[in-house]
C-alpha positions in Angstrom: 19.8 23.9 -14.0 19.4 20.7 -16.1 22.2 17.9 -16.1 24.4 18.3 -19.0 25.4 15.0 -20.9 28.5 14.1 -18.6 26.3 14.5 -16.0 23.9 11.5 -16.8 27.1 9.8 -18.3 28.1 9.8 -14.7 25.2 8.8 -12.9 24.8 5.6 -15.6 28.1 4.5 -14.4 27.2 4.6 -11.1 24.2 2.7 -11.2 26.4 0.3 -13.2 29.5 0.7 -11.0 26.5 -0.6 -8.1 24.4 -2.8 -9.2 21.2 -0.3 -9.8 21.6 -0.2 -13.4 20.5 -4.3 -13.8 18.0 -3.5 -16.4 21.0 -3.2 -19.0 20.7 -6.7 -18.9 17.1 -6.4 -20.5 18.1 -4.0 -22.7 17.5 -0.9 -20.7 14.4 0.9 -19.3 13.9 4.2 -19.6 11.4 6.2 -17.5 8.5 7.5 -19.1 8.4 10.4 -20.4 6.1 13.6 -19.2 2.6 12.3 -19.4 -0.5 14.2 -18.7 -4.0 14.3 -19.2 -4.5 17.7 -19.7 -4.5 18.9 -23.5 -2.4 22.3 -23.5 -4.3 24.3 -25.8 -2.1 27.5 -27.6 1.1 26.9 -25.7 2.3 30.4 -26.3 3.3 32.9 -24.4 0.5 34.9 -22.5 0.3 37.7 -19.8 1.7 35.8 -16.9 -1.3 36.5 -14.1 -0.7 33.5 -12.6 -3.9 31.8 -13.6 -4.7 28.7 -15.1 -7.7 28.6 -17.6 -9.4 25.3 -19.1 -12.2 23.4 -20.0 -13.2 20.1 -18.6 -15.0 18.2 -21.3 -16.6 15.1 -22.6 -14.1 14.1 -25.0 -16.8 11.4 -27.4 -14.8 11.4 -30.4 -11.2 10.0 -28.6 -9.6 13.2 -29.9 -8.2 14.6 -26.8 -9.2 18.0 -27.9 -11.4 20.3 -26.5 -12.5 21.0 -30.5 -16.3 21.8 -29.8 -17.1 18.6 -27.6 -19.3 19.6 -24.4 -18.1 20.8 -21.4 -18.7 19.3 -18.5 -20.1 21.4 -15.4 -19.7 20.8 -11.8 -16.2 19.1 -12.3 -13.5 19.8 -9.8 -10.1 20.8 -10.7 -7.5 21.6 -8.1 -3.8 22.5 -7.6 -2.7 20.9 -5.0 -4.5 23.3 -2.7 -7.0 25.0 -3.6 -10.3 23.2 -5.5 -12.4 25.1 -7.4 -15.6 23.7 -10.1 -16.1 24.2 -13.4 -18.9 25.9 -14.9 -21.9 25.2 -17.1 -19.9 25.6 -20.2 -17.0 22.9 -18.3 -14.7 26.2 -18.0 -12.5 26.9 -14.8 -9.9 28.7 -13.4 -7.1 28.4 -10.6 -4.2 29.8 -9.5 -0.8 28.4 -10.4 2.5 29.1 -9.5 6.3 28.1 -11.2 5.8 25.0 -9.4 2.3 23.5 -9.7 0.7 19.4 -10.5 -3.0 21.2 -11.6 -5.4 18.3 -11.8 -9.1 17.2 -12.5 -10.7 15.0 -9.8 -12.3 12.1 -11.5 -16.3 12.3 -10.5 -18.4 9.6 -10.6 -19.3 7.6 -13.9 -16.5 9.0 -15.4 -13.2 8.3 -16.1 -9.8 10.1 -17.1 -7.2 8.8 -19.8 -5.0 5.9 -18.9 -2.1 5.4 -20.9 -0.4 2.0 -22.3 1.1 1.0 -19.0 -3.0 1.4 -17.1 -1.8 4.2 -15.6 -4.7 7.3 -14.7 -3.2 10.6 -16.4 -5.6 13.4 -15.2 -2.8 16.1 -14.4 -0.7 18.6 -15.7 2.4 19.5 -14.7 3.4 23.3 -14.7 7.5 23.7 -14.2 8.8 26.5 -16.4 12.2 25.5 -15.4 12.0 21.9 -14.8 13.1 20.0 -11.8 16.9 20.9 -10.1 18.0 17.4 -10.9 21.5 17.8 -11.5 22.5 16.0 -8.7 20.5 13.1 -9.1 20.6 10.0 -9.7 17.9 9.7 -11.3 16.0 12.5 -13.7 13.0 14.4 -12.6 11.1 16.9 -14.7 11.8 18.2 -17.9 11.4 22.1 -18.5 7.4 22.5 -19.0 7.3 26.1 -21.1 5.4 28.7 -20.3 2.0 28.3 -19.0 -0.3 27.6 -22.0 -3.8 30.0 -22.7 -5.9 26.7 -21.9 -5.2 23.1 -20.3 -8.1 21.0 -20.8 -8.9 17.9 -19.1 -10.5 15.3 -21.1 -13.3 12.8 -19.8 -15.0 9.6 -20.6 -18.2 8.2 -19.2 -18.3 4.9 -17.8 -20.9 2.9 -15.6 -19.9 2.8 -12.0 -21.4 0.3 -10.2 -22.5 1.8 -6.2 -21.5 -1.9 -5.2 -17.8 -2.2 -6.3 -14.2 -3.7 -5.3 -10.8 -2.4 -5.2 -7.2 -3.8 -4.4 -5.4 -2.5 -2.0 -1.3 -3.6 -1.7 1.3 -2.4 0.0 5.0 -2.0 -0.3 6.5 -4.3 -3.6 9.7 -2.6 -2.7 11.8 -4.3 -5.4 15.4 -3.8 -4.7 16.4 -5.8 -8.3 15.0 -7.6 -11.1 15.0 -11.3 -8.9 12.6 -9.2 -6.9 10.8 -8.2 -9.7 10.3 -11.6 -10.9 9.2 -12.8 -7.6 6.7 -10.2 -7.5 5.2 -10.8 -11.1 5.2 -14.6 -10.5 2.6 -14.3 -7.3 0.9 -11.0 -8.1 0.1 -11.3 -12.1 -2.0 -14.5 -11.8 -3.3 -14.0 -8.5 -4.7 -10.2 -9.4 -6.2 -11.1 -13.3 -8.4 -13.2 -11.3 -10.1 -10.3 -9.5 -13.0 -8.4 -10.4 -11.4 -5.0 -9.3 -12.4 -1.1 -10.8 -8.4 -0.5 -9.9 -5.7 -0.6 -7.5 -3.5 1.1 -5.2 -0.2 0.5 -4.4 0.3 1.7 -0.7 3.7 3.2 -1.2 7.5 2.2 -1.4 6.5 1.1 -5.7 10.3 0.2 -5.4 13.9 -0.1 -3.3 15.5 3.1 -3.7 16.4 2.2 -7.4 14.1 4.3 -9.5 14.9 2.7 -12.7 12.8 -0.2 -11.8 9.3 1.7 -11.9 8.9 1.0 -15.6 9.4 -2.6 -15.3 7.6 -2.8 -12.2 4.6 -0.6 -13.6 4.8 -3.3 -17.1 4.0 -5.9 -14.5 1.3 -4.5 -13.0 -0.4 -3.7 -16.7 -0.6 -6.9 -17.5 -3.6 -7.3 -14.6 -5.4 -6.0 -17.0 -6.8 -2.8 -14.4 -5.8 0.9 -13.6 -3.5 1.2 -10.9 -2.6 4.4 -8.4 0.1 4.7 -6.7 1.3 6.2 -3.3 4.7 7.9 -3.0 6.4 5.6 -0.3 10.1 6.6 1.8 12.0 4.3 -1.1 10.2 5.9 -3.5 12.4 9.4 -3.2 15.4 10.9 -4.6 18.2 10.4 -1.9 20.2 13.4 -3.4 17.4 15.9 -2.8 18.3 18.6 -0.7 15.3 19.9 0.1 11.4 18.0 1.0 10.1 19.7 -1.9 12.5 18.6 -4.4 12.3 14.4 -3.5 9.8 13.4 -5.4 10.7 14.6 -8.8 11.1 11.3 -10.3 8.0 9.7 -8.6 5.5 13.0 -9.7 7.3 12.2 -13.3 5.8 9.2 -13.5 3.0 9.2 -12.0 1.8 12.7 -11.9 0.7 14.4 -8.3 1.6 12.7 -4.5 -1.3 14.3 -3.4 -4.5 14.2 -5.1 -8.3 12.9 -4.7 -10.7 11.2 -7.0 -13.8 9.7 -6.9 -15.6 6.5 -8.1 -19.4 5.8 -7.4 -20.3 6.7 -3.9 -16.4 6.9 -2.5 -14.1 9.4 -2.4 -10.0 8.5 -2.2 -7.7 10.9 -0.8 -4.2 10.1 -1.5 -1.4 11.7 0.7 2.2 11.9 0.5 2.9 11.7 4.2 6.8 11.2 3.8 8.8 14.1 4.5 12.4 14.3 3.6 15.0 16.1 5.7 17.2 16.5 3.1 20.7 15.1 1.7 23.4 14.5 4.2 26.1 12.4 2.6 26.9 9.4 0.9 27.5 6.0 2.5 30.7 4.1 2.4 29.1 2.3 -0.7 28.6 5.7 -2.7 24.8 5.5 -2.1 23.2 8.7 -0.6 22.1 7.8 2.7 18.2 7.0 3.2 16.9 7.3 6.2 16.0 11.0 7.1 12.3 11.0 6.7 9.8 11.3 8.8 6.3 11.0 9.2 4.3 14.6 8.6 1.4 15.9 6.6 1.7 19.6 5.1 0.2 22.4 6.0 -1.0 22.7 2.3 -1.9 18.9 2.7 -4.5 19.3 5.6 -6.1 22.6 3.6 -6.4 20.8 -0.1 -8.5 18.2 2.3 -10.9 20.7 3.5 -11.6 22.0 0.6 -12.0 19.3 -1.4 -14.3 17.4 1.7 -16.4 21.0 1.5 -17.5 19.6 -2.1 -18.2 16.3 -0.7 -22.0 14.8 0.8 -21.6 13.9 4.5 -23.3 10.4 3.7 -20.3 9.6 1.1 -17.5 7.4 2.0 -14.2 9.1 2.5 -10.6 6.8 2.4 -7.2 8.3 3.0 -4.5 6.6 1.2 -0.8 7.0 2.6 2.2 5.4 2.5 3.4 5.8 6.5 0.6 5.0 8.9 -1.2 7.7 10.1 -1.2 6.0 14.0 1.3 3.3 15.1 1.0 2.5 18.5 4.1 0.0 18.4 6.4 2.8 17.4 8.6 4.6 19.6 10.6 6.3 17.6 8.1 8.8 16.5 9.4 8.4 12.6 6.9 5.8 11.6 3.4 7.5 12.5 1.9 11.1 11.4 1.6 13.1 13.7 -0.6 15.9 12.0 -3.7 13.0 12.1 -5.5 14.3 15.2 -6.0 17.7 12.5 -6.9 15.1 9.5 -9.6 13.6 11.9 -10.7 16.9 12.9 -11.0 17.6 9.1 -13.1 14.2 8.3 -15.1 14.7 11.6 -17.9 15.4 9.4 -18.1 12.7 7.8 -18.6 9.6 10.1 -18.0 7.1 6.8 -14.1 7.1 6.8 -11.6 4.9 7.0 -7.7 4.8 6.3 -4.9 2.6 4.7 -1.1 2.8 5.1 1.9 0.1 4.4 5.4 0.6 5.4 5.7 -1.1 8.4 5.8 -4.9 6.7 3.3 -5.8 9.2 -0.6 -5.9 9.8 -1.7 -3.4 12.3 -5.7 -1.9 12.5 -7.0 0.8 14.9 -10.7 2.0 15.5 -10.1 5.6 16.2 -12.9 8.1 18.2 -13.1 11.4 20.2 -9.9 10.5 22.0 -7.7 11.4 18.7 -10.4 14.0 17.6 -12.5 11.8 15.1 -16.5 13.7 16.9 -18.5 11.9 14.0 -22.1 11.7 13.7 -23.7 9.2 15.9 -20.4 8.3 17.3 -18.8 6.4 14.5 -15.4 5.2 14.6 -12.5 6.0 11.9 -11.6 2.5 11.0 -7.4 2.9 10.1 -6.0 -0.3 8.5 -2.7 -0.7 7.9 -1.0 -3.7 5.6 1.2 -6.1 5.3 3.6 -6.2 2.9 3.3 -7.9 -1.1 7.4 -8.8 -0.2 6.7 -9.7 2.9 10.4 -9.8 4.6 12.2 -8.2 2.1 12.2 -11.7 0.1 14.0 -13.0 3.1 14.4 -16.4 4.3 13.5 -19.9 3.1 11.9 -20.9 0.1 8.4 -22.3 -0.6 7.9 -24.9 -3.5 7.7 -22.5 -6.0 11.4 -21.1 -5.5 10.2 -17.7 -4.0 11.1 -16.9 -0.6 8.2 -17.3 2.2 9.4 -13.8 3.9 6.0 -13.6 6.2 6.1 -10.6 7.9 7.7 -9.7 11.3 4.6 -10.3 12.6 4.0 -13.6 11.2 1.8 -12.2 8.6 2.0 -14.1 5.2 3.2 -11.9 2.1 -0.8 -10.7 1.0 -2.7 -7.7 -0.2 -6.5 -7.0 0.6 -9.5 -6.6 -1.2 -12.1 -4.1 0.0 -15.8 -4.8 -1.4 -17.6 -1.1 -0.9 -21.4 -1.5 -0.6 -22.7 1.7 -1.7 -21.4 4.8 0.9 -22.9 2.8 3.9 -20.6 -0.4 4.0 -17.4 -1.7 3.7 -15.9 -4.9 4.1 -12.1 -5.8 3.8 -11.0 -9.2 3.0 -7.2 -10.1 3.4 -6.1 -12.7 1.2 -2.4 -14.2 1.7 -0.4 -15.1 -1.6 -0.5 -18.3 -2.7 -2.8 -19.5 -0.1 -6.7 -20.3 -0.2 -8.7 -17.2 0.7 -10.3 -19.3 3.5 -6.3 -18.8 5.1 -7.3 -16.3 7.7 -5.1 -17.1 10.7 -2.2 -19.3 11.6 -2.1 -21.5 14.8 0.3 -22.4 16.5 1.3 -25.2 18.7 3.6 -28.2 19.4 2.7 -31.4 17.6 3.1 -33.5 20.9 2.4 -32.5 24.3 3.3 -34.5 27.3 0.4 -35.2 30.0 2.2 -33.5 32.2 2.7 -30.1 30.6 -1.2 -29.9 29.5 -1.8 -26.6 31.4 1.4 -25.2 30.8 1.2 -26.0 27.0 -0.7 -22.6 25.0 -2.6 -22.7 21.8 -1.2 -19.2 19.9 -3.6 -18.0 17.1 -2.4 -15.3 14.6 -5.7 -13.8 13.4 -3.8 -11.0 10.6 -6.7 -9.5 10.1 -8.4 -8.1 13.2 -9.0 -5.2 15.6 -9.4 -4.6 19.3 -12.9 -5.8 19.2 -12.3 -8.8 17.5 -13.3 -12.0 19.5 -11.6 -15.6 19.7 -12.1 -18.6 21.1 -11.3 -22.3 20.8 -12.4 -25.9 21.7 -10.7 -29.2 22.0 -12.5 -32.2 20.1 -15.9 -30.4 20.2 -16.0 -29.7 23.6 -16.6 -26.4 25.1 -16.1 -22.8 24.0 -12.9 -21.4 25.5 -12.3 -17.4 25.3 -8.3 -16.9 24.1 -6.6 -13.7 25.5 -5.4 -11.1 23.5 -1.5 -10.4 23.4 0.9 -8.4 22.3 3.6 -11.1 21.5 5.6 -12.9 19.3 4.2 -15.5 16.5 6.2 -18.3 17.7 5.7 -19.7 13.7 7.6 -16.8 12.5 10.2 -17.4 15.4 11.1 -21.1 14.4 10.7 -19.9 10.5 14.0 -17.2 11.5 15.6 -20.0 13.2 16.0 -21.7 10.0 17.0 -18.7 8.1 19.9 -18.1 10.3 20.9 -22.0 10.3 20.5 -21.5 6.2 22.0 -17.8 5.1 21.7 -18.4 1.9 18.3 -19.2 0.6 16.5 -16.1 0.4 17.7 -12.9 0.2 18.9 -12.9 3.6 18.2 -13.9 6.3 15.0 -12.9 8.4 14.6 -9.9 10.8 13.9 -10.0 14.4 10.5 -10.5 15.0 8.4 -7.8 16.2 5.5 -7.9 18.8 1.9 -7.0 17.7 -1.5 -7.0 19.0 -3.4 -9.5 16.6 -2.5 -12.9 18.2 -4.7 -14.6 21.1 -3.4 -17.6 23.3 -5.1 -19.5 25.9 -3.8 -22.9 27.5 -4.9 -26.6 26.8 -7.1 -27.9 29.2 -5.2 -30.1 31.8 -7.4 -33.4 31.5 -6.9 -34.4 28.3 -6.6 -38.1 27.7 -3.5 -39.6 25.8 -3.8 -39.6 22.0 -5.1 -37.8 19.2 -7.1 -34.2 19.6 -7.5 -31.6 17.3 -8.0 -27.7 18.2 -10.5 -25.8 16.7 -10.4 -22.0 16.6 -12.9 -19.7 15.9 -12.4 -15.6 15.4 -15.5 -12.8 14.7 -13.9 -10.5 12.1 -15.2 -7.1 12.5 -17.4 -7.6 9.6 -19.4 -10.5 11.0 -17.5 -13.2 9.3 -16.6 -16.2 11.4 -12.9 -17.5 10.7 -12.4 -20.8 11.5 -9.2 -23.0 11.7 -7.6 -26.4 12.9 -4.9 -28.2 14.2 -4.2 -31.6 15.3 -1.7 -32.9 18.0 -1.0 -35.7 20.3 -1.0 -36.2 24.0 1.5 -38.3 25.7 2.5 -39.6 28.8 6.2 -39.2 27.8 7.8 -38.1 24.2 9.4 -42.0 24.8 6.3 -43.3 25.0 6.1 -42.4 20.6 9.3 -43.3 20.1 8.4 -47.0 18.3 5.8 -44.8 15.8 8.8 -43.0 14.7 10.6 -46.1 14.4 8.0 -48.3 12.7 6.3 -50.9 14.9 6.9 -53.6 12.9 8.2 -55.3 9.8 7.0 -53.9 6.5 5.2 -56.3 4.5 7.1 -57.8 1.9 5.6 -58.4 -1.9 
């Protein structure tokens, strides 16, 4: 049943009646409406057999029509499940049922349509009777027809370079248009500076409020790049009732939650991995309650996988995209990892040129996976998951930086960022993570006390925060150019972020909030200052091996003293200022 007019006259006057509905302000957004790649051909009613026929084609005159132009063999076209390839004329066909995102996967040297707002539209969305919105807050698919004789998917070649770059950010998560703002104002410049064939958006595009995807997607277009996005746990209608039905909105906009497609030599799997338990009630605020997800991948997930990676080379790259991580160590509640990835590995197992990236934690977090969790590549190659930090960092917590936008690092004294990952043909990747507003050289973050009395030399550790690094990283640091001293790795608190809360909670109001407890993770390495350091001035140098065979390097100087009296005149002035 679709919403009658008093039923979206009601849920405007409760987005208003909560805050949600801010974009009044700018006039109103509305979402976009259906968009698809896929050129129904004949929409009339035919024998319903359950079948989906088409053509994918080389659309060289910009119609959009199939009118004649070639058809393109060998292209795959799936429904979620199965994959099938067209043939020599372009021609395929697929099963479909009353409920069905049937889509092309981009090959190489090719691309699909992207609309206004540089978003990919290479689906079509099959829903005789539209989405069971009336519940919700906010509108999910509009009745789609019968199925049409034909959908064709139009193509356009481009040159794909086998050396190429990509973008890679994680969790926006905009709760209101001061978010929004904050967003633009460190993304917009930093990204039209990058020489990236797209990005992908890791998941939770928004906060909950689904009205802000427009505004949030206008942002993003004016990088100047396509951009994919990853269905995130604040991505989801709250009112849903049932998994199936909580992503209406989100598929709306921005077509399938689970899909592939390929550019040069790499292939990009993107998974919906947030299962929704279903509505339970409304809060005390009138706000469906949020929280009962759960990490989980499909059945039907896990099987479009193996038969798309049936079509794929063994030498080509593979990367999973997915909004919860796929492992997470730290977590103990068992809703913020996936447990289905030992199958997934089993699945990639043959290729040995994989590797994974997830969000939703608002940390940095990477994991070199092997036969223990089912990963039996070729050669005994590793599955390289990488999870991200967060592009608003704390939930725009805390105090301000010079700019007037919250510092919010993350938990794990991460800085708000976003990575850049350079693929080198099929062979090689390298990731590069790059902190917002900060020189890319910003790599790690030392910490340790300006002064240090004599006495407390060997009690007194160095704390490096390397956010980008894995269990085989290396670090090690030296006083004044002395020798080489190997730090030990820790799972512990960045004291930085500790003393950053501190002031958060001393100042409530800058922000949006104040900070979260801090959370222990694995990427920071201490080691103690050696005990015979003389009195004054030393600087600490640190070195870290990333695991691409970059050396990271960083500084910090302090001061050695018998007694913090001893520098009390310095902070006093030691004598008379000169006078003019």
């Amino acid at each position: 049943m679709k919403p009658n007019s008093s039923t979206r006259t009601n849920r405007r006057e409760f987005l208003k009646q909560t805050g949600a509905f801010s974009l009044a302000a700018l006039g109103g957004f509305g979402l976009p409406a259906l968009g698809a790649a896929a050129t129904p051909r004949n929409v009339r009613s035919r024998p319903a057999d359950g079948i989906a026929r088409g053509t994918v084609f080389l659309d060289a005159n910009g119609s959009g029509q199939a009118d004649g132009q070639a058809g393109l063999p060998g292209v795959l076209v799936s429904n979620g499940v199965d994959v099938v390839s067209t043939d020599a004329r372009g021609r395929y066909e697929i099963k479909v049922g009353d409920d069905t995102m049937l889509f092309v996967i981009k090959p190489r040297n090719y691309r699909t349509p992207v609309d206004g707002l540089n978003l990919p539209r290479f689906y079509y969305i099959h829903k005789p009777n539209g989405s069971p919105d009336a519940d919700f807050i906010y509108p999910g698919i509009e009745p789609t027809g019968p199925l049409p004789e034909a959908i064709d998917f139009p193509l356009y070649e481009q040159e794909e370079a086998e050396d190429f770059e990509v973008l890679f950010t994680a969790d926006p998560q905009p709760y209101n248009l001061q978010h929004l703002q904050w967003y633009g104002e460190e993304t917009v410049r930093e990204f039209r500076e990058l020489d990236v064939a797209f990005g992908i958006a890791l998941g939770d595009i928004v906060g909950d409020h689904l009205d802000l995807l427009e505004p949030y997607n206008q942002i993003n277009a004016l990088t100047g790049f396509p951009w994919h996005n990853v269905i995130g746990n604040h991505d989801l209608n709250f009112n849903a009732r049932e998994d199936r039905y909580a992503e209406e909105t989100f598929k709306r906009v921005y077509g399938p939650t689970t899909h592939a497609f390929q550019h040069a030599s790499v292939h990009f799997l993107v998974f919906n991995n947030v299962y929704w338990e279903g509505f339970t009630r409304n809060r005390a605020d009138g706000w469906p309650q949020r929280g009962q997800y759960r990490g989980h991948l499909r059945p039907w997930q896990l099987e479009f996988a193996k038969n798309y990676l049936k079509h794929v080379p063994a030498d080509e790259r593979g990367v999973v995209c997915s909004h919860i991580p796929m492992i997470n160590r730290s977590d103990t509640s068992g809703r913020h990892g996936t447990p289905e990835f030992p199958e997934l590995l089993k699945i990639l197992s043959g290729h040995p040129r994989t590797l994974s990236f997830s969000g939703h934690t608002h940390i940095n977090m990477n994991f070199l996976i092997g036969e223990e969790m089912g990963y039996r590549a070729e050669g005994g190659a590793k599955h390289h998951h990488c999870n991200l930090t967060a592009t608003c960092g704390s939930w725009y917590r805390g105090p301000m930086d010079h700019a007037g936008v919250p510092y919010a690092p993350g938990r794990d004294g991460s800085p708000k960022g976003y990575a850049v990952v350079r693929f080198e043909g099929g062979a090689k990747y390298h990731i590069r993570v790059k902190s917002l507003g900060r020189d890319p050289a910003h790599q790690m973050n030392l910490s340790l006390p300006s002064l240090v009395e004599h006495g407390e030399l060997a009690q007194t550790k160095l704390h490096a925060n390397v956010y980008y690094a894995t269990e085989e990283t290396r670090v090690k640091m030296r006083i004044d150019q002395g020798e080489w001293i190997e730090l030990e790795r820790e799972n512990t608190f960045d004291p930085a972020y500790v003393a950053l809360r501190e002031r958060s909670l001393a100042h409530p109001e800058a922000g949006d909030g104040q900070l979260p407890n801090p959370i222990p993770t694995n990427h920071h390495w201490t080691g103690a200052l050696p005990a015979n350091l003389a009195n004054g001035w030393h600087e600490a140098e640190v070195e870290a091996l990333s695991p691409h065979g970059e050396i990271l390097t960083d500084r910090r100087a302090f001061v050695v003293a018998e007694s913090a009296s001893d520098l009390e005149p310095l902070n006093q002035g030691t004598r008379e200022p000169r006078r003019a």
